[in-house]
N, C-alpha and C positions, 0 to 999 in steps of 0.2 A: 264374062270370060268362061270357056269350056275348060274342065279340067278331067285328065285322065287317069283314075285310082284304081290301086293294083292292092289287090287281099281283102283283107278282113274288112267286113261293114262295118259291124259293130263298134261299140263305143273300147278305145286302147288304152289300156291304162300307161301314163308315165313314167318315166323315170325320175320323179321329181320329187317322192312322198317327201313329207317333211312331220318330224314329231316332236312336241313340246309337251315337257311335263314342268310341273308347278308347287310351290311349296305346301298346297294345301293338297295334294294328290292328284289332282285335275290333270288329264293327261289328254291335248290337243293332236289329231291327227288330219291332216290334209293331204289332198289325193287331185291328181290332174288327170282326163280323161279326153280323150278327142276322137270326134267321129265325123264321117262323112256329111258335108252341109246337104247331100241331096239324101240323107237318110236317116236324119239327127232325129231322135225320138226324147221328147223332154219328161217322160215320165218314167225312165226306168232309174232316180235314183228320186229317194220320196224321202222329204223332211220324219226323222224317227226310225227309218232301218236300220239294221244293224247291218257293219261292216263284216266283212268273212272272219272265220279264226285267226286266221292267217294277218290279213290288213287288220287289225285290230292292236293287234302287240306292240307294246306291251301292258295294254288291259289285262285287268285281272279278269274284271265278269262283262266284257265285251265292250263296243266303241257304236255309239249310235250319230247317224248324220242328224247336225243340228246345226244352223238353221238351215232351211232350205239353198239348195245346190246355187252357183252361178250359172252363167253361158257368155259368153265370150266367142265373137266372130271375131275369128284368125286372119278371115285376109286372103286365105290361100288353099280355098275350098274345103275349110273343117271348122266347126264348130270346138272349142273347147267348153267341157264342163269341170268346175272346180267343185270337190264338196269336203265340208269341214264337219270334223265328227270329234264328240269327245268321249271319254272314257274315264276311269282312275288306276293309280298304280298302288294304290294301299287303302288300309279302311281307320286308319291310323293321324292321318294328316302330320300336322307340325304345330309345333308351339315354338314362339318368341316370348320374351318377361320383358318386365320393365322394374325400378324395384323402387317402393315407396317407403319413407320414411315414416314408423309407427312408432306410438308406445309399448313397452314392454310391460305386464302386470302379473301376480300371482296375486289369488283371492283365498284367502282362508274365514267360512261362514261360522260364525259364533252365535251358538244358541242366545239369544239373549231370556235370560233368566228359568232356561228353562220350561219355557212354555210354547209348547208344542201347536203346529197347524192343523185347524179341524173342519169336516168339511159341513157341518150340520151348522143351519142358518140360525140355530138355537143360542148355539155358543158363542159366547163372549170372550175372548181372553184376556188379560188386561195385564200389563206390565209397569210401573213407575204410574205414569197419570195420564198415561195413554190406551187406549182402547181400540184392539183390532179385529175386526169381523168379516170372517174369511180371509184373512189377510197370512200371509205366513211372516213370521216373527222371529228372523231370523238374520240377523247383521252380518254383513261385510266387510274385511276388515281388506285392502287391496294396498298389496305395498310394488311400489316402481321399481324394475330391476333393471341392472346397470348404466346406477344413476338417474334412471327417470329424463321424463322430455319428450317433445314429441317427435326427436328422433335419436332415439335410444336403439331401436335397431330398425333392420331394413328385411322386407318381404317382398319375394316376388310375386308380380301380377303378370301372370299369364295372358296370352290372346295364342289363340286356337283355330287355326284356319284347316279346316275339315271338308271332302266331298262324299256327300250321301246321294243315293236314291231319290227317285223323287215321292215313295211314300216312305220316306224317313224322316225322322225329325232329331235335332241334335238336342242331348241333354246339356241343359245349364249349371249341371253340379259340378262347381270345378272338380279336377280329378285330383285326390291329396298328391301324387306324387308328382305333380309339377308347381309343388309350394315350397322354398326354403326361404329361413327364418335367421338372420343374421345378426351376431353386434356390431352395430354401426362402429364403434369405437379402435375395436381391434381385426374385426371381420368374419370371427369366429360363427360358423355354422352350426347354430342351437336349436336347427328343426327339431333333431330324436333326443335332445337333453333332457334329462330328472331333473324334475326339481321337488322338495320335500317342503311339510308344514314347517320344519325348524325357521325357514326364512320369517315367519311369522313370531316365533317363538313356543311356537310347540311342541309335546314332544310327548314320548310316551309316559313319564314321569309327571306330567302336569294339566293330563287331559283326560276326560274320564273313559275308560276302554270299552269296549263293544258301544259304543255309537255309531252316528253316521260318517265314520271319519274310519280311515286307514293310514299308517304312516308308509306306502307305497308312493315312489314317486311319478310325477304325474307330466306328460309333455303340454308345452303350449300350444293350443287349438283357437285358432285363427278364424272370423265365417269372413265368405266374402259371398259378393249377391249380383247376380249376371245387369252389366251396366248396358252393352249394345251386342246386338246380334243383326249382321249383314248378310244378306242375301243374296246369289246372284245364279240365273238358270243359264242353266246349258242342255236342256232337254230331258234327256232321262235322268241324270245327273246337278244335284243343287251346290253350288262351291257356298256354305258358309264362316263368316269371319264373326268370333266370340269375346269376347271381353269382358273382364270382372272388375269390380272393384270391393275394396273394404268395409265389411260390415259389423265387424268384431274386433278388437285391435287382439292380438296374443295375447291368451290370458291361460294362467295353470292357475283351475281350481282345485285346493288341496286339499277337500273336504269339510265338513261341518264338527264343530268341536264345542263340549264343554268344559271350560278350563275348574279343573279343581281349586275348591277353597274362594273361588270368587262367582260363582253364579250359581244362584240357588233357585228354588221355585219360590221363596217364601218376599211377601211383602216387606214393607218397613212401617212398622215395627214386625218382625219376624214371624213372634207370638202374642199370643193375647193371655191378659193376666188381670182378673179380677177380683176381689173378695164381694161378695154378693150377700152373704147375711154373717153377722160378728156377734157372739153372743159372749154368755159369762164365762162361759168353757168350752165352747165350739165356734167353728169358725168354716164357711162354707164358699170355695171359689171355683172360677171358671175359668180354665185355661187350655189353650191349645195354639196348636199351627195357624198362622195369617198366610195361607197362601197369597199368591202375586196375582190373583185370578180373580175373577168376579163371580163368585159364589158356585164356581164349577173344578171342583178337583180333577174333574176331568183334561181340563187345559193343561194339567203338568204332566211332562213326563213321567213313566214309571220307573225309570231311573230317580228321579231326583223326587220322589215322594217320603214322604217322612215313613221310615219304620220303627220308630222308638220315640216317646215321651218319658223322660225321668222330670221327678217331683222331688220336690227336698224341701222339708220346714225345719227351718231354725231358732232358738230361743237363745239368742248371743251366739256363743259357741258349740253348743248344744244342739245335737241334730234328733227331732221331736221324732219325724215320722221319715222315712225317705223310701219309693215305688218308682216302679217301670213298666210302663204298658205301650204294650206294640200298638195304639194306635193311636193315629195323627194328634187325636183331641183326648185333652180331659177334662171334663162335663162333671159341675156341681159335685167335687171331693168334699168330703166333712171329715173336720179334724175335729175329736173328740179328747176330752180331759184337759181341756189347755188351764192354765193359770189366768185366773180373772187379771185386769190391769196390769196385760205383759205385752211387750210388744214381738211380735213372732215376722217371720222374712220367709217369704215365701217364693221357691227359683222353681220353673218350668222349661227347660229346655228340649226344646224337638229336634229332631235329627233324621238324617240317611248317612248314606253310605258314605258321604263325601263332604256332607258342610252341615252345623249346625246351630243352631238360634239359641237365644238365652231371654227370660222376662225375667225379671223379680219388684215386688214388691214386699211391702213393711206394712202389716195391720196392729191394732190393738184391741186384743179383746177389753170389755164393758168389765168394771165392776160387778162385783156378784151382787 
């Protein structure tokens, strides 16, 4: 069939455009073209062009043809060319949640006894009848808030549907502010809540001060850890779909604490108390601090190190001799002029600043 055409050769754009945009930014543009079948040239739109300023909008940074164009015989001497191009409208995307039911916990770390973590393969520390090497030594105490369970509250789990570039790559850190933190119970949104050591029983009256602990309160901090990430090309442009899930349940850690008057650096028995040689009228002992360490003073704290040794000998009610030396130990004292066939009591207490130990024992010196 002859057909007789009037104007323009070239390829005429439609009136058909059609634009789709998408919750993850992705923004679809399609375009209809039609040109004379005796002068249809199939190379002038090429898989990866970019669209003009103009047919691009509302792209932010432009609209590229992807995939390769159609053609289409009309019927009625034109060829139509169809070509599909995408772009984005933000660099932003969207998020939907979903919300899981967690435990709720606050942790407060209890030095246990004092004895500090060390990183020399030398050291031994050694607490009750246990022995840790390189290990930190350092207890847990985790109490369940509101109520406990494992659905005490509820957190949302984000999914992230985002379009990048195609040398981009999307980061897996969720972003905190599409995390809240709820109780199940009442519904009450306790993302930005304080929470203090009192919940524990702590307080600044019963813990020793300049430690590793502050009585600031502290919000619940949640990890979660990238479970799927979906992919899907559109040319220059990647649309992908992100999704987390829980790898930490909410926990407020309220610091590490040594409670006063119950944790000490020292062994059990505390101190050591010997009488070592008993004469007619002298009497000669060895007494000092039992740390809770294995032969390394080093392991305690220098908080909780002994600064004072008091001595006291008694003959009944009668106090013989009584000293104080600032340190830890005291090595072979000789008590001179005793009474032959008496029997003498002998107290060693060691101390700091916060707790301290007591030995005594009962000698008798010899006959003269």
């Amino acid at each position: 069939m002859a057909y007789t055409y009037h104007g323009n050769t070239g390829w005429i754009k439609q009136p058909n455009r059609i634009v789709k945009t998408f919750a993850s930014g992705l923004c679809l543009i399609q375009q209809d073209y039609i040109r004379r079948k005796d002068k249809v040239e199939y190379f002038t739109f090429k898989e990866g062009d970019a669209l003009s300023f103009a047919d691009s909008q509302p792209c932010i940074d432009g609209a590229f043809i992807f995939p390769k164009p159609d053609y289409q015989d009309m019927g009625n001497g034109y060829i139509k060319c169809t070509i599909t191009a995408y772009g984005r409208v933000n660099t932003t995307g969207s998020v939907t949640t979903r919300k899981e039911p967690v435990y709720l916990f606050a942790n407060v770390f209890e030095e246990i006894r004092g004895i500090r973590l060390t990183d020399n393969i030398n050291y031994v520390c050694q607490f009750g009848s246990t022995e840790v090497l390189l290990g930190n030594p350092i207890s847990s105490w985790p109490i369940e808030l509101y109520g406990g369970g494992a659905d005490a509250g509820l957190v949302d789990i984000p999914i992230l549907k985002i379009v990048l570039g195609g040398h981009e790559s999307p980061s897996t850190i969720i972003p905190a502010n599409l995390v809240n933190i709820f109780v199940s119970a009442t519904g009450e949104n306790i993302t930005n809540k304080l929470f203090f050591p009192q919940v524990r029983g702590f307080n600044e009256n019963n813990s020793i001060p300049d430690f590793r602990a502050d009585f600031e309160g502290r919000k619940l901090q949640v990890g979660f850890s990238i479970d799927r990430v979906e992919t899907t090309d559109y040319g220059r442009f990647k649309e992908y779909t992100l999704s987390w899930i829980i790898s930490d349940y909410p926990t407020a850690d309220l610091g590490t604490f040594i409670r006063k008057g119950t944790w000490s650096p020292f062994a059990f028995p505390a101190t050591t108390l010997t009488a070592t040689s008993i004469g007619s009228s002298t009497l000669t002992f060895t007494g000092g601090a039992n740390y809770a360490v294995l032969n390394l003073v080093e392991c305690v704290l220098p908080e909780l190190q002994v600064t004072k040794t008091d001595v006291l000998v008694k003959q009944a009610s009668t106090t013989i001799t009584a000293f104080t030396t600032a340190q830890p130990a005291v090595i072979d004292q000789v008590i001179s002029y005793l009474t032959p066939n008496t029997t003498y009591k002998i107290s060693v207490t060691c101390a700091n600043n916060y707790y301290s130990e007591s030995a005594t024992i009962q000698v008798t010196t010899i006959s003269a």
